[in-house]
C-alpha positions as CSV (number, residue, x, y, z in Angstrom):
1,X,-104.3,182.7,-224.2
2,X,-107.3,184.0,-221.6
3,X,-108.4,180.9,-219.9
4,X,-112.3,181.2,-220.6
5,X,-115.4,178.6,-218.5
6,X,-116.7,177.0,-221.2
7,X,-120.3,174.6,-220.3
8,X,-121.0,172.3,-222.6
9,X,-124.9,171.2,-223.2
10,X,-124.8,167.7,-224.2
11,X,-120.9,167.1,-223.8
12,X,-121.3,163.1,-224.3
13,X,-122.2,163.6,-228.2
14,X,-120.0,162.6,-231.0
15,X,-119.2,165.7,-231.7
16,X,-119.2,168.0,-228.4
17,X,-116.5,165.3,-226.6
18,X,-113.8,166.3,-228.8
19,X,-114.2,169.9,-228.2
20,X,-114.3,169.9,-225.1
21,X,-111.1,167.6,-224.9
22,X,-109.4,170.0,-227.2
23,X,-110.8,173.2,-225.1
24,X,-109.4,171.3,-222.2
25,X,-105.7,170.6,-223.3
26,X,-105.7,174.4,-224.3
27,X,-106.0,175.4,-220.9
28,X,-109.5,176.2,-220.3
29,X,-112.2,175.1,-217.9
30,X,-114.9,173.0,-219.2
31,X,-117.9,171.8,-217.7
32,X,-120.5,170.0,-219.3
33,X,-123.8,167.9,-219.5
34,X,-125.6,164.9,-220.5
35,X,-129.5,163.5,-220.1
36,X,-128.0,159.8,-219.3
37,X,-124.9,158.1,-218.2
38,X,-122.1,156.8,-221.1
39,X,-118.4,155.6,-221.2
40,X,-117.2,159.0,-222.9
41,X,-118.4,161.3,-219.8
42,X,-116.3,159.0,-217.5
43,X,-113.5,159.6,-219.8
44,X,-114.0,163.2,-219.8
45,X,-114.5,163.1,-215.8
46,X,-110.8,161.8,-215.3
47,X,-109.4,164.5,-217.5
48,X,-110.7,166.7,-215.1
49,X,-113.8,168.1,-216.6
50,X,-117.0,168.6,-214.5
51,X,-119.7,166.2,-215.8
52,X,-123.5,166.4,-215.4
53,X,-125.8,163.6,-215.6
54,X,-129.2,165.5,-216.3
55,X,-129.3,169.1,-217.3
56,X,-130.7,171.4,-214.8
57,X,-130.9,175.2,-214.9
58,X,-128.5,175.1,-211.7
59,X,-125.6,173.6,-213.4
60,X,-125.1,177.1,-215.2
61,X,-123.6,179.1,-212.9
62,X,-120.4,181.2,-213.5
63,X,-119.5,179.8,-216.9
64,X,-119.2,182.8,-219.5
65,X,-119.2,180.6,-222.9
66,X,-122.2,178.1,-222.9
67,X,-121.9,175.5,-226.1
68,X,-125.1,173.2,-227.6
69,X,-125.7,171.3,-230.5
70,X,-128.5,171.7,-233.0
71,X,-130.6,168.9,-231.1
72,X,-131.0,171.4,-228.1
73,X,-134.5,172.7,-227.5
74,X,-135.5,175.9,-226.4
75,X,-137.5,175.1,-223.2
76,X,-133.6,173.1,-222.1
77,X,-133.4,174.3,-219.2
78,X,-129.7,174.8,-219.3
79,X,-130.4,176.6,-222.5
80,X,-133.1,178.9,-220.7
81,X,-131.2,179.8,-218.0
82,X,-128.0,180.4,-220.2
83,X,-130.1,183.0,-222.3
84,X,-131.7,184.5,-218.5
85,X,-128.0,185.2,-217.6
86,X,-126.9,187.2,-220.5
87,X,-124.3,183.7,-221.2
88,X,-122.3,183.8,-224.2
89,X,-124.1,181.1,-226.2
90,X,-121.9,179.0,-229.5
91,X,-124.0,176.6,-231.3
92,X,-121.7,173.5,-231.7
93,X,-121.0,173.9,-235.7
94,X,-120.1,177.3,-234.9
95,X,-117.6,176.5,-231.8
96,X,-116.2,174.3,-234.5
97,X,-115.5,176.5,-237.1
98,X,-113.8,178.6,-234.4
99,X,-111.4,175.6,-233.4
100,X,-110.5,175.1,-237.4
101,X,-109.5,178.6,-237.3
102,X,-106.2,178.7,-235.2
103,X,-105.0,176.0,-238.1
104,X,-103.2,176.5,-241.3
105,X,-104.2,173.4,-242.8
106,X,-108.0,173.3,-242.7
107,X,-109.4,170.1,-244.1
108,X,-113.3,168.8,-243.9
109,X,-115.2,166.2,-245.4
110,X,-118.5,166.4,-246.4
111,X,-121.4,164.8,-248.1
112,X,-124.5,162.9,-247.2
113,X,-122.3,159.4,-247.4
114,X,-119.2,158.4,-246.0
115,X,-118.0,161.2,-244.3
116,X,-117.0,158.9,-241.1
117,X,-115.0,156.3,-243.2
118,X,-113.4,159.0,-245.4
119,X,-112.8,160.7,-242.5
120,X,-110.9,158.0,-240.6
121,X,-109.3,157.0,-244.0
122,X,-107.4,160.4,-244.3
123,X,-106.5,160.1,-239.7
124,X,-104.7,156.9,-240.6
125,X,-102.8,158.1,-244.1
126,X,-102.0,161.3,-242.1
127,X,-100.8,160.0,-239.1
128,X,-98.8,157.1,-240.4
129,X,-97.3,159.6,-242.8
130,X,-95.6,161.5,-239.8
131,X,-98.5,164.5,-240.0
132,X,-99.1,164.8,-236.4
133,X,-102.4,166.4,-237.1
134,X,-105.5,166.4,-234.5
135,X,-108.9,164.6,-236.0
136,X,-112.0,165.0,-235.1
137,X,-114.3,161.9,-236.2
138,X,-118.1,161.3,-236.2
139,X,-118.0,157.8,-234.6
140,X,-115.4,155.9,-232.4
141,X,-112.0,154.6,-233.6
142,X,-110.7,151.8,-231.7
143,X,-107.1,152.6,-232.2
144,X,-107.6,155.9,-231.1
145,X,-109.6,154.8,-228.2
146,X,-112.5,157.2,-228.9
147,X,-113.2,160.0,-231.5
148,X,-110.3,162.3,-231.2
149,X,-107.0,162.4,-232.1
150,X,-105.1,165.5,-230.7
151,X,-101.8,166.2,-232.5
152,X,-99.2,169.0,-231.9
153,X,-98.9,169.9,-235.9
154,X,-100.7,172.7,-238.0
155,X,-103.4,170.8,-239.2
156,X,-106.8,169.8,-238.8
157,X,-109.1,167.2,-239.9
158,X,-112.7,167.2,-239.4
159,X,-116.1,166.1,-240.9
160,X,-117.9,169.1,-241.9
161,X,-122.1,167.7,-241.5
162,X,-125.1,169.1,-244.3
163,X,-127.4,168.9,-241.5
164,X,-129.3,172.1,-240.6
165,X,-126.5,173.9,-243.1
166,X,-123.8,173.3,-240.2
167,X,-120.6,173.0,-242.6
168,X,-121.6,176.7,-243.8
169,X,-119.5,177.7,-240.2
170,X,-116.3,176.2,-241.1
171,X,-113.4,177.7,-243.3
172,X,-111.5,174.6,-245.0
173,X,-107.8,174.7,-247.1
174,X,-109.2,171.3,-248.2
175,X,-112.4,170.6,-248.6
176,X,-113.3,166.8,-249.4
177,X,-116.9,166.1,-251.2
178,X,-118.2,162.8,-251.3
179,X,-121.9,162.6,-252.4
180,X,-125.1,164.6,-252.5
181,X,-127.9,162.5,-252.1
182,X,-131.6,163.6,-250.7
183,X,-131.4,163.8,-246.8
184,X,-132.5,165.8,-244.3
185,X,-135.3,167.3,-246.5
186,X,-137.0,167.9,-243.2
187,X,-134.7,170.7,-243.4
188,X,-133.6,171.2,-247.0
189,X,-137.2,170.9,-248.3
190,X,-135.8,169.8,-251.7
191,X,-132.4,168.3,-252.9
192,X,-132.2,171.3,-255.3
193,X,-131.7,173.1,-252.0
194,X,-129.2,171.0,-250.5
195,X,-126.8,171.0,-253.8
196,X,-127.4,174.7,-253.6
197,X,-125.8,174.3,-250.0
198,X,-122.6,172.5,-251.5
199,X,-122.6,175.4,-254.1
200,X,-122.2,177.8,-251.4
201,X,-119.7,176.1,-249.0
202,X,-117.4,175.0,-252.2
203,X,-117.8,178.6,-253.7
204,X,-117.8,181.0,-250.8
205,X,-116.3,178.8,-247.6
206,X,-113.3,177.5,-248.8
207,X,-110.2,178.9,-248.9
208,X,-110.0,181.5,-252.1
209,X,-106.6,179.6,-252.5
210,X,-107.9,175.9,-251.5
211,X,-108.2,172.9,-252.8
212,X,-111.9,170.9,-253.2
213,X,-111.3,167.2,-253.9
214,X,-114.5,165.9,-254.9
215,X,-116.4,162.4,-256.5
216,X,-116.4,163.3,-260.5
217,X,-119.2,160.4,-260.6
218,X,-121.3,162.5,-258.8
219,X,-123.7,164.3,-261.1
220,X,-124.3,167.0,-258.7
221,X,-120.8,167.5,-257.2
222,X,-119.8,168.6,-260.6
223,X,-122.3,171.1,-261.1
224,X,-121.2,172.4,-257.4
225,X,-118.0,172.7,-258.1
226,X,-117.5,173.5,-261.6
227,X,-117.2,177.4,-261.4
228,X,-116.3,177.6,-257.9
229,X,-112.8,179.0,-258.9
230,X,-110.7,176.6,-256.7
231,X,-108.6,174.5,-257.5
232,X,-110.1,171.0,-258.2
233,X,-109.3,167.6,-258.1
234,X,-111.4,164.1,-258.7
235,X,-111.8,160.7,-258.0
236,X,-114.2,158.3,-258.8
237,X,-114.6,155.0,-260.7
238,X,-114.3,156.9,-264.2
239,X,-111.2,157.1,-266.5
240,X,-111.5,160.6,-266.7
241,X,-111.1,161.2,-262.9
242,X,-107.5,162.7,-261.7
243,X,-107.8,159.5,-258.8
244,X,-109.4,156.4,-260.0
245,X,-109.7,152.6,-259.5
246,X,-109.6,149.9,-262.2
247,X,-110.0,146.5,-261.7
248,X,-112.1,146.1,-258.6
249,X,-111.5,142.3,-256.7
250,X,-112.7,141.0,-253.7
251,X,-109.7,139.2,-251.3
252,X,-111.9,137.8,-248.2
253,X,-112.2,140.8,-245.9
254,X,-110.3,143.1,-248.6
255,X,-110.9,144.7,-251.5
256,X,-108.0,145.0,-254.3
257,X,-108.0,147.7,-257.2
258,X,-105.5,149.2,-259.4
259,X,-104.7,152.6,-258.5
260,X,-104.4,155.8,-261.5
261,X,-103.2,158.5,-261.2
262,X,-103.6,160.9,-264.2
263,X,-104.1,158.4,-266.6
264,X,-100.9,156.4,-265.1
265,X,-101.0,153.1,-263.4
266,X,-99.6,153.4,-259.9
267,X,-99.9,150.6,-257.8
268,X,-102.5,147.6,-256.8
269,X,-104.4,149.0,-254.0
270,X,-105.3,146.8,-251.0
271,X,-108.4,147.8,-248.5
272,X,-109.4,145.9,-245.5
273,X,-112.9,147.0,-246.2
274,X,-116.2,145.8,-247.6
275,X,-118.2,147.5,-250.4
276,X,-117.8,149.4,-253.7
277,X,-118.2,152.7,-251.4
278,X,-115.4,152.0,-249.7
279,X,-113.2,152.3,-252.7
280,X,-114.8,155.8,-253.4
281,X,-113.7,156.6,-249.7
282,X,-110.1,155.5,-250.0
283,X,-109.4,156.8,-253.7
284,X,-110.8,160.8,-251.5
285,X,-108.1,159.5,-248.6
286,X,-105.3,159.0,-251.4
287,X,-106.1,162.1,-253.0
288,X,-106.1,164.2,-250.2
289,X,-102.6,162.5,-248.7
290,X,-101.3,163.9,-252.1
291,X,-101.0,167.4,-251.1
292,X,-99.2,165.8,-248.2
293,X,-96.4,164.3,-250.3
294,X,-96.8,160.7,-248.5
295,X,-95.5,157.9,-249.7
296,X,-97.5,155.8,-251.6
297,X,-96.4,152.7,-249.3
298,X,-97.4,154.5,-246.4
299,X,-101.0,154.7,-248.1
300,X,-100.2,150.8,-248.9
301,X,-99.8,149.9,-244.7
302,X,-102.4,152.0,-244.0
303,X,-105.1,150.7,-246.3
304,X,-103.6,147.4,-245.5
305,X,-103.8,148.0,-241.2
306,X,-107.2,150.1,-241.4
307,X,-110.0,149.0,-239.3
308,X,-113.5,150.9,-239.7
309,X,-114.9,153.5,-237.1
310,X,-117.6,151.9,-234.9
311,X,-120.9,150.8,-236.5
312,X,-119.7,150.6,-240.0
313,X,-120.0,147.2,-241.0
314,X,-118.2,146.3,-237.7
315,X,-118.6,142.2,-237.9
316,X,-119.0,141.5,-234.1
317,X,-119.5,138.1,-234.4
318,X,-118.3,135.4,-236.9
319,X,-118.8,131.8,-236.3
320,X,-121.5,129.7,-236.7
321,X,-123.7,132.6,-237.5
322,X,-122.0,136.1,-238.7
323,X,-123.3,139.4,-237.0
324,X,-122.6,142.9,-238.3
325,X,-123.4,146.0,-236.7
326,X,-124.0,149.4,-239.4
327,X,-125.1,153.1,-238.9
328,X,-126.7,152.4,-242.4
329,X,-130.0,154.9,-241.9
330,X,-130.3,156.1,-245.5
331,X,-131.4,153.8,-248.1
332,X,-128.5,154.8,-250.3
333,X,-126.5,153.3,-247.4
334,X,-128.4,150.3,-246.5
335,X,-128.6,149.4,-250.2
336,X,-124.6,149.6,-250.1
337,X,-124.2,147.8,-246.7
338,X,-126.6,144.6,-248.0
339,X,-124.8,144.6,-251.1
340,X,-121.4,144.1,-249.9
341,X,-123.0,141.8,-247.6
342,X,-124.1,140.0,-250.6
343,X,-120.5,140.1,-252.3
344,X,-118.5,139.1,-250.1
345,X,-120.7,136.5,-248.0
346,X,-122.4,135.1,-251.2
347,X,-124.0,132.1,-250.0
348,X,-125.2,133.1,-246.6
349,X,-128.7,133.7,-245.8
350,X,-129.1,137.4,-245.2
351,X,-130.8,138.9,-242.1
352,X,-131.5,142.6,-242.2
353,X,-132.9,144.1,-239.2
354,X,-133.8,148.1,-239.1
355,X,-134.4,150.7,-236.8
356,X,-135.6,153.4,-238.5
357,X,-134.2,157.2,-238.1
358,X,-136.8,159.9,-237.8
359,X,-140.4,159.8,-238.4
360,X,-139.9,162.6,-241.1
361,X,-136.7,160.5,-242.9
362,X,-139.2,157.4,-242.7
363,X,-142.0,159.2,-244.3
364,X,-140.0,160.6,-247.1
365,X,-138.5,157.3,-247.8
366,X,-140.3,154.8,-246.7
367,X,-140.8,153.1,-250.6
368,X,-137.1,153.6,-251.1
369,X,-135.7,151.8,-247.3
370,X,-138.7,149.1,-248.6
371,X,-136.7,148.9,-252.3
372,X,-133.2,148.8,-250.4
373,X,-134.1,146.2,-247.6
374,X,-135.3,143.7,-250.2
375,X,-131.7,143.0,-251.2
376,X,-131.7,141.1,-248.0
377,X,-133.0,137.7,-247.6
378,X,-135.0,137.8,-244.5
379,X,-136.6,141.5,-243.0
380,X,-137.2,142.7,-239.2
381,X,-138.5,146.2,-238.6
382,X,-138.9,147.8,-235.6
383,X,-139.8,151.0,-233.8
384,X,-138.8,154.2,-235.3
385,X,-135.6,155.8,-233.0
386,X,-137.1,159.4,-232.3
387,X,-134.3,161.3,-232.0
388,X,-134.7,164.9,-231.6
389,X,-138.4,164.7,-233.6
390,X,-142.3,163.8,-232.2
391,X,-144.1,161.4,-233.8
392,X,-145.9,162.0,-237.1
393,X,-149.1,160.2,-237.2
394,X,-149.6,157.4,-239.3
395,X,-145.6,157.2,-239.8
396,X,-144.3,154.4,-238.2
397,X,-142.2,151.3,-238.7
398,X,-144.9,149.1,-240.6
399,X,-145.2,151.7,-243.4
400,X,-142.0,150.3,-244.7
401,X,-143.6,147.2,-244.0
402,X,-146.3,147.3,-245.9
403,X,-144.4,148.1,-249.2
404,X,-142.4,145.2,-249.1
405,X,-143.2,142.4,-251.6
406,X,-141.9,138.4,-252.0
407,X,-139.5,138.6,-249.0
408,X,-140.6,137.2,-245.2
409,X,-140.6,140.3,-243.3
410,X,-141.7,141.3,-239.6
411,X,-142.4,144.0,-237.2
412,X,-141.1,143.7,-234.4
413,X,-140.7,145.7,-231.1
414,X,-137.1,146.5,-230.2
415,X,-137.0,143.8,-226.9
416,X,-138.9,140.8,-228.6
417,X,-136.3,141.1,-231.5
418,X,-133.1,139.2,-229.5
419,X,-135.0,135.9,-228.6
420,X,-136.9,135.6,-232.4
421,X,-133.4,135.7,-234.0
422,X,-131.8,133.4,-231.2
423,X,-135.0,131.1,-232.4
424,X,-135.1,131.5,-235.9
425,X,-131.3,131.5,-236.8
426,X,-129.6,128.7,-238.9
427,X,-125.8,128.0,-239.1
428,X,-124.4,130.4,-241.7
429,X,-126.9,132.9,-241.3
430,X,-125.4,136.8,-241.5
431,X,-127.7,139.2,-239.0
432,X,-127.1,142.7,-240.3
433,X,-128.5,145.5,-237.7
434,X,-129.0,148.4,-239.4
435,X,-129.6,152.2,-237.9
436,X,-128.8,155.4,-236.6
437,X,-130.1,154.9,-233.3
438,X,-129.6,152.6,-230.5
439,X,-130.4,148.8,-232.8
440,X,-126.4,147.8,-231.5
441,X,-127.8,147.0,-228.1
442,X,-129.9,144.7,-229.6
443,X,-126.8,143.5,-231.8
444,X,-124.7,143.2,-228.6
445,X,-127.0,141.7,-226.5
446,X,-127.6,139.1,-229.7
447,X,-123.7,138.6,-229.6
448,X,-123.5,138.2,-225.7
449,X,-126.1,135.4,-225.5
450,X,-124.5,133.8,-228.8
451,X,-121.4,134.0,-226.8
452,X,-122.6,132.3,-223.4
């Protein structure tokens, strides 16, 4: 293989790190940058790799392939001066969709919820099964001591992410559908449009001989799938789904369910997870470890061993008070995240403080993350976590605010919020922090003083 100089803009994201780990152990020679210091780029440092903390125009210099994500701007000035020297430049999704290539088993997960879990579900099933397959996962996994797990095997595992259409750049064997729901309409304009999207990857990107496993309680999965030709297979909580789950219990930090397969009882199913969702998630894990012939008690140990990627539902604290940490940024999520909350820690007082994700996901749902954060007992709201957008005026925090009714609920800015919950707090309280942004510091730094 031609060892190629591969730069990286924005190398510390969740999704650039693995590739340029993987570009790495191929041989290549990788540099990369970042706007601000973080654990990963020290990891990626001792690996060899040349890391950047800010991203100047002279840190592109005699790389030929220059990488970026979607968030880059134009006026980056890595960017500029990439396109000014005639680089090579690979948008992130595409880069990806070149990795998935030199693999025979292709396998993605996609969908506007769950992809990280599901995700992580399938690593541990694959891995314990004797797989040796590499993974690439949206968030960290603590037993894989970050977000990649490189394998020697012929296959592949990655999430495969609606935003901006970026799944329509990979190839799967297996593609794994969870939901549609309405999200980055800044984008889609409509959900029509984003279902349209599924139509297209499912009819046109996957593998003419592939598999799509996909949620049959999903209204709009079906109509995606339904003539794309490939084979299918469901899951879901109805009878008439090839994978489904009867009998749902709660166990403490489990969740039990009898497991069907074609109509048959199989086995009793036991999750250490939270949440109805999370039994969708597992029932797409077992399906997809089907085409892998693995045991069904290797599914068992590693439902029964599985801890959750970072910021899903992670409880970080659990003693006189409980607090939980969740990437929960779409009211479909946060309404699932307060309502296992609710299940399994029925007669706690519940605490649900957000960070809001984009001023244009706030002003399209707004009523709805209102509806959603009701189910909670108590309500903070703070500042709205930018991203890659400029503010929208008269969209901010206290819209969502303003729409809630009979609960106490309060604006607050992100460093006030630590002390008012180390004042207000009551034994047995559960503090849910809720976000796509950077709310765990504030989650952290709660835990930290609960600690001392």
């Amino acid at each position: 293989m031609k060892q190629i100089k591969y730069h990286l803009i924005g190398i510390g994201g969740e999704g650039m790190s693995p590739i340029a780990e993987i570009l790495h152990r191929q041989g290549h020679i990788i540099s990369g940058s970042d706007t601000t210091d973080k654990p990963i780029l020290k990891y990626l440092s001792s690996l060899g790799i040349k890391v950047f903390i800010g991203q100047k125009e002279e840190n592109i210099t005699d790389q030929d392939v220059i990488i970026y994500t979607t968030a880059i701007q134009g006026d980056n000035p890595e960017f500029k001066k990439a396109k000014e020297t005639d680089k090579i430049l690979i948008s992130r999704p595409v880069m990806l969709g070149k990795l998935l290539e030199q693999y025979n088993n292709r396998i993605t997960v996609s969908g506007v919820h769950g992809k990280t879990t599901t995700t992580t579900l399938i690593d541990k099933i694959l891995s314990m099964g004797g797989i040796d397959n590499t993974s690439l996962i949206g968030s960290r996994v603590a037993e894989l001591g970050g977000n990649l797990r490189l394998g020697q095997g012929d296959t592949i595992l990655t999430e495969a992410c609606e935003a901006f259409k970026s799944f329509l750049n990979l190839k799967p064997s297996i593609a794994v559908l969870t939901n549609i729901d309405a999200d980055h309409l800044d984008n889609y304009g409509t959900i029509e449009n984003i279902e349209a999207t599924f139509k297209q990857f499912a009819e046109k990107n996957v593998d003419p001989d592939g598999v799509i496993i996909y949620n049959i309680d999903d209204e709009r999965l079906q109509r995606v799938v339904k003539d794309s030709g490939k084979k299918l297979i469901s899951y879901g909580l109805s009878p008439n789904a090839d994978y489904f789950a009867k009998h749902i219990a709660i166990d403490g930090q489990f969740i039990n369910y009898d497991l069907y397969i074609n109509q048959k009882l199989i086995t009793n199913i036991k999750l250490k997870a939270l949440g109805t969702h999370n039994v969708y998630n597992s029932l797409a894990a077992i399906a997809c470890a089907s085409l892998f012939n693995i045991p069904i008690n290797t599914i068992k140990a590693a439902f029964e061993n599985f801890n959750m990627p970072a910021r899903r539902f992670n409880i970080l604290y659990n003693k006189e008070i409980i607090v939980v940490d969740d990437y929960a940024h779409h009211p479909t999520e946060i309404q699932s995240t307060l309502n296992a909350a609710k299940t399994h820690f029925p007669n706690h007082r519940m605490i649900a403080v957000f960070q809001p994700h984009l001023y244009s996901r706030t002003q399209t749902h707004y009523k709805a993350f209102a509806k959603a954060l009701e189910i909670a007992d108590e309500i903070i709201v703070t500042d709205i976590y930018a991203a890659r957008e400029l503010p929208i005026e008269g969209v901010t925090g206290h819209i969502i605010c303003d729409e809630i009714k009979n609960k106490k609920i309060t604006f607050k800015k992100m460093p006030a919020i630590c002390d008012c919950l180390l004042k207000e707090k009551k034994d047995g309280d559960i503090i849910i922090f809720l976000g796509a942004g950077n709310i765990d510091s504030v989650a952290k730094k709660l835990v930290s003083k609960l600690e001392k």
